[in-house]
Backbone as XML, in Angstrom:
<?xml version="1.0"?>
<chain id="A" units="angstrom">
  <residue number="1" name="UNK">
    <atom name="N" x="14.505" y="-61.635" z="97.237"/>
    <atom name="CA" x="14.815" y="-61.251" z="95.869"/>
    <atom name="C" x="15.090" y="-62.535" z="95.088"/>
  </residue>
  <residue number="2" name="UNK">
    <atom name="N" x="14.722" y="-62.327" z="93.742"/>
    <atom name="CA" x="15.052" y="-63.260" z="92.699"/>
    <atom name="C" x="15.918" y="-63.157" z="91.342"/>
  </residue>
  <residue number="3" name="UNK">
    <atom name="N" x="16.963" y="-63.947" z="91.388"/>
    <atom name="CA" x="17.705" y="-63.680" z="90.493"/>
    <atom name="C" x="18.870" y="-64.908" z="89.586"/>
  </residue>
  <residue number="4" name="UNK">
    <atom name="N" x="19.408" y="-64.406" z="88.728"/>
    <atom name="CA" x="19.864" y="-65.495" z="87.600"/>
    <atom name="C" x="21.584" y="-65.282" z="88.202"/>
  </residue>
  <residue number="5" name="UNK">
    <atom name="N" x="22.285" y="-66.624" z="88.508"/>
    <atom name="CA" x="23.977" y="-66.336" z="88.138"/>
    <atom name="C" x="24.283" y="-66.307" z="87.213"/>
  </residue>
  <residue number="6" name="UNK">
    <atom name="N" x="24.930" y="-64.841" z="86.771"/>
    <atom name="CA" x="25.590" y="-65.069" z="85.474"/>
    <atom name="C" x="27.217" y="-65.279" z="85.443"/>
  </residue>
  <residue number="7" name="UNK">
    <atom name="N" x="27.507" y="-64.968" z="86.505"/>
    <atom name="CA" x="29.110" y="-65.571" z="86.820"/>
    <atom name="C" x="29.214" y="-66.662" z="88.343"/>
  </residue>
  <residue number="8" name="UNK">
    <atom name="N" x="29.800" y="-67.242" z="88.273"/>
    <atom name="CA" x="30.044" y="-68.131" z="89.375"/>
    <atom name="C" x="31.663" y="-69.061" z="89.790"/>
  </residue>
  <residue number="9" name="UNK">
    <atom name="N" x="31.988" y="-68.993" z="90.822"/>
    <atom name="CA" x="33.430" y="-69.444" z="91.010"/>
    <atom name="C" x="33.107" y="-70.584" z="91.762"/>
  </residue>
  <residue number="10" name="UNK">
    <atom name="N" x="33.107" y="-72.036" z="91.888"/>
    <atom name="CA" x="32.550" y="-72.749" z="92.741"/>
    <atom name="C" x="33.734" y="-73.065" z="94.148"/>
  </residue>
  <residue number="11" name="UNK">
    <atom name="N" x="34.938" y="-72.957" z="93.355"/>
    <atom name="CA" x="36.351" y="-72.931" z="94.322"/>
    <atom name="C" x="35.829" y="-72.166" z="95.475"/>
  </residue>
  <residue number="12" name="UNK">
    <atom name="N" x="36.067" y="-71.100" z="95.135"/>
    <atom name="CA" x="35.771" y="-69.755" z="96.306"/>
    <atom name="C" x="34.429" y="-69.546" z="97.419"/>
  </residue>
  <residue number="13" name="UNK">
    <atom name="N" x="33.317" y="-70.202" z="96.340"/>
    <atom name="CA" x="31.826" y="-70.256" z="96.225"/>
    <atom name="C" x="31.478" y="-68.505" z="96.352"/>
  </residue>
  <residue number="14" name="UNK">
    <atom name="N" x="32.400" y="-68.142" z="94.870"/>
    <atom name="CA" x="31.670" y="-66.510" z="95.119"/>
    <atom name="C" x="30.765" y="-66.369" z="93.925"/>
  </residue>
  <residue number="15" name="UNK">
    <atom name="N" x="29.352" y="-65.523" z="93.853"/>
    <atom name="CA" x="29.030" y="-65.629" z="92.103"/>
    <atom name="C" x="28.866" y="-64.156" z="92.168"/>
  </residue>
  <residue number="16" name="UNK">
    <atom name="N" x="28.064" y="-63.692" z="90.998"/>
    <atom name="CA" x="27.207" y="-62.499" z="90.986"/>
    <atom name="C" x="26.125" y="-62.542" z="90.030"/>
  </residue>
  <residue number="17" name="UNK">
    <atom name="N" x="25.083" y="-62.567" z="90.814"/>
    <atom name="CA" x="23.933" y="-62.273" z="90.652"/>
    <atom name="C" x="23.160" y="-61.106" z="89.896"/>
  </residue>
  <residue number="18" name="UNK">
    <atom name="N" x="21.987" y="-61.446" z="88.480"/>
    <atom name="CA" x="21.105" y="-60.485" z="87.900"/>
    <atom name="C" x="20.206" y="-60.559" z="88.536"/>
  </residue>
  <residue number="19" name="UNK">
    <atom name="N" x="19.691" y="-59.166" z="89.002"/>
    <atom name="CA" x="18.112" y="-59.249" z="89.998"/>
    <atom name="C" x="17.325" y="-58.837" z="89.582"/>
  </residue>
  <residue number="20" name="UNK">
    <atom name="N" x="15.972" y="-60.071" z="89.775"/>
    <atom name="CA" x="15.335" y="-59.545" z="89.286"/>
    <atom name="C" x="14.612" y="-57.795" z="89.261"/>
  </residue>
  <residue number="21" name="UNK">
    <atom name="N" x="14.857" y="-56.738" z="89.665"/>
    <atom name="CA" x="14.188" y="-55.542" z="89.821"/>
    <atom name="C" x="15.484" y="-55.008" z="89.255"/>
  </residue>
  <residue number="22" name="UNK">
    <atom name="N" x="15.868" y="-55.201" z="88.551"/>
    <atom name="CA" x="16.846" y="-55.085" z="87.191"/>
    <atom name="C" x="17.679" y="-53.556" z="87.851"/>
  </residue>
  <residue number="23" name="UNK">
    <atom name="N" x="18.177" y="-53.929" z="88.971"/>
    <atom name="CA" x="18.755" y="-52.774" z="89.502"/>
    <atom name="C" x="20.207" y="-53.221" z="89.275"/>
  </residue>
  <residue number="24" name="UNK">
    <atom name="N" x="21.333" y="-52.741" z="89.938"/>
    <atom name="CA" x="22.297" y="-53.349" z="90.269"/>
    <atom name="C" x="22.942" y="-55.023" z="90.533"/>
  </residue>
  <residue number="25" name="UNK">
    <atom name="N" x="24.091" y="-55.192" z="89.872"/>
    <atom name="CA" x="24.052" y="-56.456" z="90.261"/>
    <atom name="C" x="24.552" y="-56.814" z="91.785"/>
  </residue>
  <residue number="26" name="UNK">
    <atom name="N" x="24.011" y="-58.393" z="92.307"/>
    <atom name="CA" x="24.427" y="-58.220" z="93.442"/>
    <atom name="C" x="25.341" y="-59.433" z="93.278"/>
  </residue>
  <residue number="27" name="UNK">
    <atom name="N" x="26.424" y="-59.689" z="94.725"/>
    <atom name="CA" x="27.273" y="-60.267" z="94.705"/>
    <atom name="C" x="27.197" y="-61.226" z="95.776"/>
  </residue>
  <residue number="28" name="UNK">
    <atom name="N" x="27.391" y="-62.253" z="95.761"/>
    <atom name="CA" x="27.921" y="-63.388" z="96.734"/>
    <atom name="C" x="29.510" y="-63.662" z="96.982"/>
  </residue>
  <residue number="29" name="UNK">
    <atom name="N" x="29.790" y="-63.693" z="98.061"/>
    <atom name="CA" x="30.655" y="-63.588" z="98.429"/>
    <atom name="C" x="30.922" y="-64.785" z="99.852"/>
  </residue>
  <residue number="30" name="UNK">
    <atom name="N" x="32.133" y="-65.252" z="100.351"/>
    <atom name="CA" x="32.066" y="-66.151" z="101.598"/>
    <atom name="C" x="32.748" y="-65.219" z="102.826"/>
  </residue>
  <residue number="31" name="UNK">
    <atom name="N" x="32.672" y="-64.135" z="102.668"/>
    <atom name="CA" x="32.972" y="-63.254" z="103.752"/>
    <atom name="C" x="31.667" y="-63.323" z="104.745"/>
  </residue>
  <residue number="32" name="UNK">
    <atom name="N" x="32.443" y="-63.896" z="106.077"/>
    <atom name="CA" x="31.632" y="-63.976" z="107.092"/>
    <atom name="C" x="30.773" y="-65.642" z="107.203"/>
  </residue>
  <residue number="33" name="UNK">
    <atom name="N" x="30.750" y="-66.089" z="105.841"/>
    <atom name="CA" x="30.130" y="-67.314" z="106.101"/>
    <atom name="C" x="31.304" y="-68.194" z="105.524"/>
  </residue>
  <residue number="34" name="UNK">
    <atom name="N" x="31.115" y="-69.398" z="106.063"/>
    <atom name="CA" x="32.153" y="-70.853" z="106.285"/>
    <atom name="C" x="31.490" y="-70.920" z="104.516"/>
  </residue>
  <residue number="35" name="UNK">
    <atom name="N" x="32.595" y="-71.337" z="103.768"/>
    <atom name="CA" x="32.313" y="-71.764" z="102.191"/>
    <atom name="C" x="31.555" y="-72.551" z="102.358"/>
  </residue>
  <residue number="36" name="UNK">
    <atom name="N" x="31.378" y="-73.639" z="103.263"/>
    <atom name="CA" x="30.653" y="-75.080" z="102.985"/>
    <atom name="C" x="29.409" y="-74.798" z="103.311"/>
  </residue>
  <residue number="37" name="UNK">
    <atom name="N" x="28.946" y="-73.307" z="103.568"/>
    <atom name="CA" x="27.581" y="-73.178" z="104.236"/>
    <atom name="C" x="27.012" y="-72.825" z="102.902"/>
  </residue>
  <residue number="38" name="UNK">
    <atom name="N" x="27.782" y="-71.967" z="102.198"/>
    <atom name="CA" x="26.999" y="-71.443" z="100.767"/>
    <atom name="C" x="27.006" y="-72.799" z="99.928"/>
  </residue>
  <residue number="39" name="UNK">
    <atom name="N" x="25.926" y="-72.583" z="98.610"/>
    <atom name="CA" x="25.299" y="-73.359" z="97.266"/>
    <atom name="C" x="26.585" y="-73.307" z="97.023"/>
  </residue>
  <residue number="40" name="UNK">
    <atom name="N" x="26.763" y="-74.546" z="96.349"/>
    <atom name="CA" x="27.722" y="-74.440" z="94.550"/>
    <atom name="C" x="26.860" y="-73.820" z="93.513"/>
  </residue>
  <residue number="41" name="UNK">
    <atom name="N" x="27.486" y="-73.184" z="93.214"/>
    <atom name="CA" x="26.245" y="-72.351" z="92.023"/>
    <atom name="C" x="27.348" y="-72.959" z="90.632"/>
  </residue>
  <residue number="42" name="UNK">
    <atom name="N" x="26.229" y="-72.500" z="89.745"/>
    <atom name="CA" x="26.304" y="-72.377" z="88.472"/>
    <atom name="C" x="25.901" y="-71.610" z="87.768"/>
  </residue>
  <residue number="43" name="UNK">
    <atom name="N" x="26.861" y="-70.912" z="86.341"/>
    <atom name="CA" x="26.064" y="-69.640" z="85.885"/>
    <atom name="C" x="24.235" y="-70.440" z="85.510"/>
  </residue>
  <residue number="44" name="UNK">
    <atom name="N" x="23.425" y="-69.775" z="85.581"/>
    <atom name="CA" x="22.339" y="-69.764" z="84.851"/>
    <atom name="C" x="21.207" y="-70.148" z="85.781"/>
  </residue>
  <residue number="45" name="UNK">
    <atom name="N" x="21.837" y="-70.378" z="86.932"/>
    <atom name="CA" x="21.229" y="-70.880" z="88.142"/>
    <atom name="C" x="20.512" y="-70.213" z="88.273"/>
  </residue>
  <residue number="46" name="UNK">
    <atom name="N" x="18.563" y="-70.685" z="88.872"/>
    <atom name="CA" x="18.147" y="-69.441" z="89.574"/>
    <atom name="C" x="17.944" y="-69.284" z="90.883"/>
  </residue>
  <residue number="47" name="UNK">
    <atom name="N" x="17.958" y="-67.989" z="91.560"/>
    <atom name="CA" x="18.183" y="-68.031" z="93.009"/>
    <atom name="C" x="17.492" y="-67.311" z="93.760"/>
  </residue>
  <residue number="48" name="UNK">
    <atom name="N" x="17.021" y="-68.004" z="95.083"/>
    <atom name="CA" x="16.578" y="-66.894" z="95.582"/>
    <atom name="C" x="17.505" y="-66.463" z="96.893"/>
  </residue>
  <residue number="49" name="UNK">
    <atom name="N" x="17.338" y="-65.150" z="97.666"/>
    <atom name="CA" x="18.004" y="-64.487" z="98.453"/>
    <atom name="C" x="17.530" y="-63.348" z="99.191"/>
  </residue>
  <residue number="50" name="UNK">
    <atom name="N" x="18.494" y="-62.748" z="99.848"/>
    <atom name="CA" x="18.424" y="-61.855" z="100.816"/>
    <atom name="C" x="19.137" y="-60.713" z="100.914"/>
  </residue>
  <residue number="51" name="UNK">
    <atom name="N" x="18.667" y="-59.598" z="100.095"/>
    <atom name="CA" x="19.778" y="-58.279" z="99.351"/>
    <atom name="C" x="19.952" y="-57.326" z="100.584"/>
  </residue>
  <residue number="52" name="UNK">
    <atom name="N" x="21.308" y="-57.339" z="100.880"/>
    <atom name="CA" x="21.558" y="-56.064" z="101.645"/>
    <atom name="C" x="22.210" y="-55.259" z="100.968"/>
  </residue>
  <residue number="53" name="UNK">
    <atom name="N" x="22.575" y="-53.904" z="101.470"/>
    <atom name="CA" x="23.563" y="-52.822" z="99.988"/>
    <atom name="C" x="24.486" y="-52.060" z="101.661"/>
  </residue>
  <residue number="54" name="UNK">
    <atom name="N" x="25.711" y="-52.737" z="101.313"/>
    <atom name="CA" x="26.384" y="-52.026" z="101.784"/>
    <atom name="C" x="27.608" y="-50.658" z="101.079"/>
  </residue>
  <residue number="55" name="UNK">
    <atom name="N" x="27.590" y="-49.629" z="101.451"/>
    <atom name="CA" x="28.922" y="-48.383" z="100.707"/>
    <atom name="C" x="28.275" y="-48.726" z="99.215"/>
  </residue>
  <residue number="56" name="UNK">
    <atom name="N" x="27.054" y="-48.526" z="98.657"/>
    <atom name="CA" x="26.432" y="-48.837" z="97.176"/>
    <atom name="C" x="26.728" y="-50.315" z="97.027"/>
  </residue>
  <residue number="57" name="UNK">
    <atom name="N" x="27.169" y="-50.971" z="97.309"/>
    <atom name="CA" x="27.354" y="-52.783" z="96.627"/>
    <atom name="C" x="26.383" y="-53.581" z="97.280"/>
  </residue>
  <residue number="58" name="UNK">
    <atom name="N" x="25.649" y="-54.134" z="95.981"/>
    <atom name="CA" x="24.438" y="-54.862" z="96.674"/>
    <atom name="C" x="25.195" y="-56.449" z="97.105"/>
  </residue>
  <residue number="59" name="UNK">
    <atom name="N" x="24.729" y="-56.613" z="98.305"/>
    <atom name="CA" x="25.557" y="-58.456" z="99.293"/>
    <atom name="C" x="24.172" y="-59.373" z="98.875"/>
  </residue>
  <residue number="60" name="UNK">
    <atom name="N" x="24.491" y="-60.517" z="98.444"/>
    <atom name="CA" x="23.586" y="-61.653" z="98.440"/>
    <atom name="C" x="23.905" y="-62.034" z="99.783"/>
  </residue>
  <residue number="61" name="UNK">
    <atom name="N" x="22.850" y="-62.560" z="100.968"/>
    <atom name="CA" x="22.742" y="-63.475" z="101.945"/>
    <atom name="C" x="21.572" y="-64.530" z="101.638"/>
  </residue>
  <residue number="62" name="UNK">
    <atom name="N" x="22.274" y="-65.895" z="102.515"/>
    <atom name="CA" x="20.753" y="-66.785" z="102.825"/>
    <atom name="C" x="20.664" y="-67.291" z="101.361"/>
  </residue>
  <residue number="63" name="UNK">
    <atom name="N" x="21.492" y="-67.785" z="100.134"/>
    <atom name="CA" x="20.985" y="-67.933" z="98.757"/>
    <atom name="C" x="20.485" y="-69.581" z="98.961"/>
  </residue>
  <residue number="64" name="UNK">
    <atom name="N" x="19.421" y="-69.764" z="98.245"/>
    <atom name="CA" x="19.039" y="-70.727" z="98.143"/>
    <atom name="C" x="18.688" y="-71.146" z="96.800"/>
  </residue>
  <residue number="65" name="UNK">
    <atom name="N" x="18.852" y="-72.156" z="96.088"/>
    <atom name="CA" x="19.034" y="-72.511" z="94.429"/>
    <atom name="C" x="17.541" y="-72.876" z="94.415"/>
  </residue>
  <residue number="66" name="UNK">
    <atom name="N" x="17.007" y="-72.273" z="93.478"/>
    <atom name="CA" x="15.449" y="-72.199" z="93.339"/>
    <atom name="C" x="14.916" y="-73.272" z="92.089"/>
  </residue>
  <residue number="67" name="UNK">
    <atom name="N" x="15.533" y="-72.952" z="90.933"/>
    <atom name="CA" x="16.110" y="-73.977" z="89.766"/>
    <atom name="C" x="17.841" y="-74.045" z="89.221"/>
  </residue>
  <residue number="68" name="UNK">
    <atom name="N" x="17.687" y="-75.223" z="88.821"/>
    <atom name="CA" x="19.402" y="-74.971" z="88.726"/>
    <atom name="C" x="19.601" y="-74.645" z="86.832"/>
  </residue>
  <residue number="69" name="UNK">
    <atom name="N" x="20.238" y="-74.644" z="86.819"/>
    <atom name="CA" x="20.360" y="-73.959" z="85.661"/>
    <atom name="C" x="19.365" y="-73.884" z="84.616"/>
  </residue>
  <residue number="70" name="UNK">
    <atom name="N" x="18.635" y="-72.678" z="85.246"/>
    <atom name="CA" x="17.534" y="-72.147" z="84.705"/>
    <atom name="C" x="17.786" y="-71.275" z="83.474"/>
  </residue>
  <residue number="71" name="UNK">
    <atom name="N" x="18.567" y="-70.872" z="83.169"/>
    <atom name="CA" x="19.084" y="-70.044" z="82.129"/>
    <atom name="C" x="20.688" y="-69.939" z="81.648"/>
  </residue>
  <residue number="72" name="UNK">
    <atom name="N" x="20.838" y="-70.983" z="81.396"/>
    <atom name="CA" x="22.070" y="-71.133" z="81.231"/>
    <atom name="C" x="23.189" y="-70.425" z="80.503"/>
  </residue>
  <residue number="73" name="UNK">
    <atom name="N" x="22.327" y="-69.603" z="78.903"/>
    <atom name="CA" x="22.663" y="-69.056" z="78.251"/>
    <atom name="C" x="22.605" y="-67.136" z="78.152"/>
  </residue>
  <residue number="74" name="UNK">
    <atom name="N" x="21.847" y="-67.159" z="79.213"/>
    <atom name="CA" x="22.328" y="-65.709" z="79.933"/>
    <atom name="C" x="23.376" y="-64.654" z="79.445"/>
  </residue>
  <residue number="75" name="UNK">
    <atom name="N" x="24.296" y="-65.392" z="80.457"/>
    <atom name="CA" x="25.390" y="-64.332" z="80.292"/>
    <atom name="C" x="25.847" y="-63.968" z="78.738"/>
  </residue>
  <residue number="76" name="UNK">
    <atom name="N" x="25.743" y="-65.673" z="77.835"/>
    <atom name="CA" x="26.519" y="-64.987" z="76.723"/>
    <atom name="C" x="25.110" y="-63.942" z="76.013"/>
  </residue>
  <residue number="77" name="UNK">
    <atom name="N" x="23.807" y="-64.146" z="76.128"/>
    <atom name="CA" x="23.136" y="-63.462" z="75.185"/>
    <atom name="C" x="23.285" y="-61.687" z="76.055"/>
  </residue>
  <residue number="78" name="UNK">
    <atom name="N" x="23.289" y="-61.753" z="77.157"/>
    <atom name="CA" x="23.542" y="-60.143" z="77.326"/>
    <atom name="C" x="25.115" y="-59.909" z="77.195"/>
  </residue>
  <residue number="79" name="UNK">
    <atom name="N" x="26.041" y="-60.438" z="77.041"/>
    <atom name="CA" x="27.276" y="-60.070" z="76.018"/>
    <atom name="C" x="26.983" y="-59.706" z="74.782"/>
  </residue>
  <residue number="80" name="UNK">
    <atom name="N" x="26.086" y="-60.135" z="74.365"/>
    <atom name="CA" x="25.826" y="-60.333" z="72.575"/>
    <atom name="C" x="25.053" y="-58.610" z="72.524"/>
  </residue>
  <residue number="81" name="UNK">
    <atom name="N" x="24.290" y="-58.561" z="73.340"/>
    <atom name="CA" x="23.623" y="-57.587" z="73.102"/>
    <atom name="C" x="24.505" y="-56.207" z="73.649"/>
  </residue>
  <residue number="82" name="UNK">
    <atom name="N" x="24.938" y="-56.960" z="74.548"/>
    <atom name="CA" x="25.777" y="-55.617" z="75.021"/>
    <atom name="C" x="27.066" y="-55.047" z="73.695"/>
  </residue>
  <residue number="83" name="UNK">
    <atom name="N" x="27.203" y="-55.919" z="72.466"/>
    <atom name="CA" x="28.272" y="-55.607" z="71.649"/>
    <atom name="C" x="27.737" y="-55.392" z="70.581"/>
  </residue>
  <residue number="84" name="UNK">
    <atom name="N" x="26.011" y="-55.151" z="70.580"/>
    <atom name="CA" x="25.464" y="-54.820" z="69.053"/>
    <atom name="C" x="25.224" y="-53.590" z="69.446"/>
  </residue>
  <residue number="85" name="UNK">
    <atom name="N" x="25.130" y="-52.444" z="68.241"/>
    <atom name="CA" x="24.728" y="-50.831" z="68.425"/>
    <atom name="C" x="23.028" y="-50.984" z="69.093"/>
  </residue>
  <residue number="86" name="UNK">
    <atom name="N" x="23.061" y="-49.953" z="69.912"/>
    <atom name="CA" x="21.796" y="-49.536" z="70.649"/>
    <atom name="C" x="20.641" y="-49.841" z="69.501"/>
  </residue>
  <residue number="87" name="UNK">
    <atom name="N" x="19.725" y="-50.152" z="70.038"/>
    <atom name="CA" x="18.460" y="-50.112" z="69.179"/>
    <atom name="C" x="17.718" y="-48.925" z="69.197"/>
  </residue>
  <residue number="88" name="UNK">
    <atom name="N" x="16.787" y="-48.272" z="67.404"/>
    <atom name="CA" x="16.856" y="-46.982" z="67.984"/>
    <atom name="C" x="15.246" y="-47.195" z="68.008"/>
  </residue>
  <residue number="89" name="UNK">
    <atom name="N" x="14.796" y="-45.698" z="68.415"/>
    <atom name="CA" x="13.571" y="-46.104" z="69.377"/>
    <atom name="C" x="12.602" y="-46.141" z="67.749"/>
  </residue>
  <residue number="90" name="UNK">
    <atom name="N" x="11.519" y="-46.970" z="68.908"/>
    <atom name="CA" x="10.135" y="-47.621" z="67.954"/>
    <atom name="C" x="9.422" y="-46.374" z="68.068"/>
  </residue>
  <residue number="91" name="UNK">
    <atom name="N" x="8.274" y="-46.253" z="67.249"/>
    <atom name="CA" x="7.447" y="-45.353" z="66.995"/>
    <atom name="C" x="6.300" y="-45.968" z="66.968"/>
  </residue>
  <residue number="92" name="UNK">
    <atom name="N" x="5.883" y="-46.516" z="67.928"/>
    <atom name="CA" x="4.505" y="-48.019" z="68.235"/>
    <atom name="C" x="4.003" y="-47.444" z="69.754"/>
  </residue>
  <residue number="93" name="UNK">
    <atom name="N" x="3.167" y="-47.959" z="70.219"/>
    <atom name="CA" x="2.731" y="-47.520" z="71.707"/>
    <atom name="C" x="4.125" y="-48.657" z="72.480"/>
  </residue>
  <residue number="94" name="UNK">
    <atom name="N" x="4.548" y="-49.430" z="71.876"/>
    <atom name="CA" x="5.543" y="-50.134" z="72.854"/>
    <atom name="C" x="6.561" y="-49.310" z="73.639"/>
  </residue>
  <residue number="95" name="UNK">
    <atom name="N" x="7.134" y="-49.896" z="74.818"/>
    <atom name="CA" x="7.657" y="-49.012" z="75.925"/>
    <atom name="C" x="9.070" y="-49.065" z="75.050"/>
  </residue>
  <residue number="96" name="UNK">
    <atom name="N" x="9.877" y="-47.759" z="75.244"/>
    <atom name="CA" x="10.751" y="-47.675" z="73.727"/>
    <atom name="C" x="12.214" y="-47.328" z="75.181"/>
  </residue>
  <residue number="97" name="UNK">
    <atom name="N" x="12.169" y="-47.796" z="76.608"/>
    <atom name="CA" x="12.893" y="-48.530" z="76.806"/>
    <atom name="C" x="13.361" y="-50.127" z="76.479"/>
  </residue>
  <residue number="98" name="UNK">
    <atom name="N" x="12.768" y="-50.460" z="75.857"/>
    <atom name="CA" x="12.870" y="-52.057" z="75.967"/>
    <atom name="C" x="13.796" y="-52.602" z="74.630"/>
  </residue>
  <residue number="99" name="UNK">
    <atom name="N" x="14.262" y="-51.380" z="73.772"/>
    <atom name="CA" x="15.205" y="-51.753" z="73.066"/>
    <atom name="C" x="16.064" y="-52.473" z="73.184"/>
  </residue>
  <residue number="100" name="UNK">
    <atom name="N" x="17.011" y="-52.016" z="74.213"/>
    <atom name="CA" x="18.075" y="-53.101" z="74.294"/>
    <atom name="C" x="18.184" y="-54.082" z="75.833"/>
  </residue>
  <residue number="101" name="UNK">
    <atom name="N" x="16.934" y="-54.769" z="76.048"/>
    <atom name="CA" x="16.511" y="-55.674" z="77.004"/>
    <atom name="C" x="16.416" y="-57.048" z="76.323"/>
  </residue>
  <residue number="102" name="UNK">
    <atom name="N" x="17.123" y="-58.034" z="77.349"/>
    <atom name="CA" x="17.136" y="-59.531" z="76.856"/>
    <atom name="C" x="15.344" y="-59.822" z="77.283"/>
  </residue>
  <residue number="103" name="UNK">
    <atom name="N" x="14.959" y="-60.675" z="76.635"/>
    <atom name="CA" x="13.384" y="-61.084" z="77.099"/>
    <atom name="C" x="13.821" y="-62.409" z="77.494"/>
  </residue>
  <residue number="104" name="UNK">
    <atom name="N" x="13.102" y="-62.800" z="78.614"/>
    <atom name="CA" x="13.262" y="-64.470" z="79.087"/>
    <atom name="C" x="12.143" y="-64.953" z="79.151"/>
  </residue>
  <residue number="105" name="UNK">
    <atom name="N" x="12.112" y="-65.896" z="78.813"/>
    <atom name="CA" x="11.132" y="-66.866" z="78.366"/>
    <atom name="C" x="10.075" y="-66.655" z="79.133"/>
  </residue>
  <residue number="106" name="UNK">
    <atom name="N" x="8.639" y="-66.345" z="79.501"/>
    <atom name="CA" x="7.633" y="-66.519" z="80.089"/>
    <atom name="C" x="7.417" y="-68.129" z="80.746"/>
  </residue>
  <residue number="107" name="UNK">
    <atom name="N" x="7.612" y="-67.873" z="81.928"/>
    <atom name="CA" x="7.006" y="-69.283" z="82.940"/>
    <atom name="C" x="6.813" y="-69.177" z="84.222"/>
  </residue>
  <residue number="108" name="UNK">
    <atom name="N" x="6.580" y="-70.109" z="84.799"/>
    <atom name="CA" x="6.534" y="-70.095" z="86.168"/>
    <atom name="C" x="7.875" y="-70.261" z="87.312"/>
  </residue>
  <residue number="109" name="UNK">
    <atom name="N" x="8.386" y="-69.698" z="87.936"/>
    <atom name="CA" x="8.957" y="-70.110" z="88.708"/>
    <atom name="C" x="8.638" y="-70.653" z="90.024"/>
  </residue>
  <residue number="110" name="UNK">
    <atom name="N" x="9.511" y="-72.202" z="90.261"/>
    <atom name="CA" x="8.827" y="-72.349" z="91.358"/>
    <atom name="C" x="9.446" y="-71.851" z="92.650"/>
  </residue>
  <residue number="111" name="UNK">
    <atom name="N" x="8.988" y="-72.478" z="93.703"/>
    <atom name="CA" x="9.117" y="-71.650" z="95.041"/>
    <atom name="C" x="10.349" y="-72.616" z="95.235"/>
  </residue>
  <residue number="112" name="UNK">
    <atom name="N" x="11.449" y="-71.794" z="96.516"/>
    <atom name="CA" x="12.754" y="-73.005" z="96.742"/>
    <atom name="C" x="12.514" y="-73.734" z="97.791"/>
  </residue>
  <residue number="113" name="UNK">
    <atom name="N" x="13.064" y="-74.578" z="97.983"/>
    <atom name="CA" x="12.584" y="-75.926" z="98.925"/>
    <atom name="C" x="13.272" y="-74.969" z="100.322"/>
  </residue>
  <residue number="114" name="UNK">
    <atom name="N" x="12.408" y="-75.316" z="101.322"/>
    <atom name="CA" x="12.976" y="-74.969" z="102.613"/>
    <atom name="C" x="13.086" y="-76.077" z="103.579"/>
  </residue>
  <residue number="115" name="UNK">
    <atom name="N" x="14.089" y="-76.029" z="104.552"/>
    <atom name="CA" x="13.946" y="-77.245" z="105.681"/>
    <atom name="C" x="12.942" y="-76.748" z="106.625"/>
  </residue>
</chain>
């Protein structure tokens, strides 16, 4: 899975993760792994990983920093949107979910370095 930090604690090394398949967010956490094994993240970071869902809560494993702050401004623009009134629907062939969706920039992402 691929996804953006939009929160991150580097103390703790816990973040939580937007995925891409715009489901649930998932969480990183150092339960079970030694802190010094996980990334320092940063919000905006992008990441890739390994989604398990335990009792409904999706677990980040295995994260590996794909670009580093790839989107830095994230979190505050889905705050922003999350505090303006709903958008109401279009009357266009456009998909009239997409009202209140952040759009991110069209590019490539690259692949994350492996040992």
């Amino acid at each position: 899975m691929i996804g953006v930090v939009i929160w991150s604690d580097r103390v703790d090394r816990k973040a939580v993760i937007w995925c891409e398949d715009h489901g649930n967010l998932a969480y990183l956490n150092n339960e079970g792994e030694m802190p010094e094994a996980l990334p320092e993240l940063e919000e905006g970071d992008i990441v890739k990983f390994r989604l398990q869902e335990r009792q409904s809560i999706r677990l980040a494993h295995d994260v590996a920093v794909v670009e580093t702050e790839g989107y830095t401004g994230l979190s505050g623009a889905l705050k922003a949107t999350a505090d303006r009134e709903p958008a109401a629907p279009v009357e266009t062939n456009s998909n009239p979910r997409m009202g209140n969706v952040v759009r991110l920039p069209r590019r490539g992402i690259p692949m994350a370095r492996t040992a």
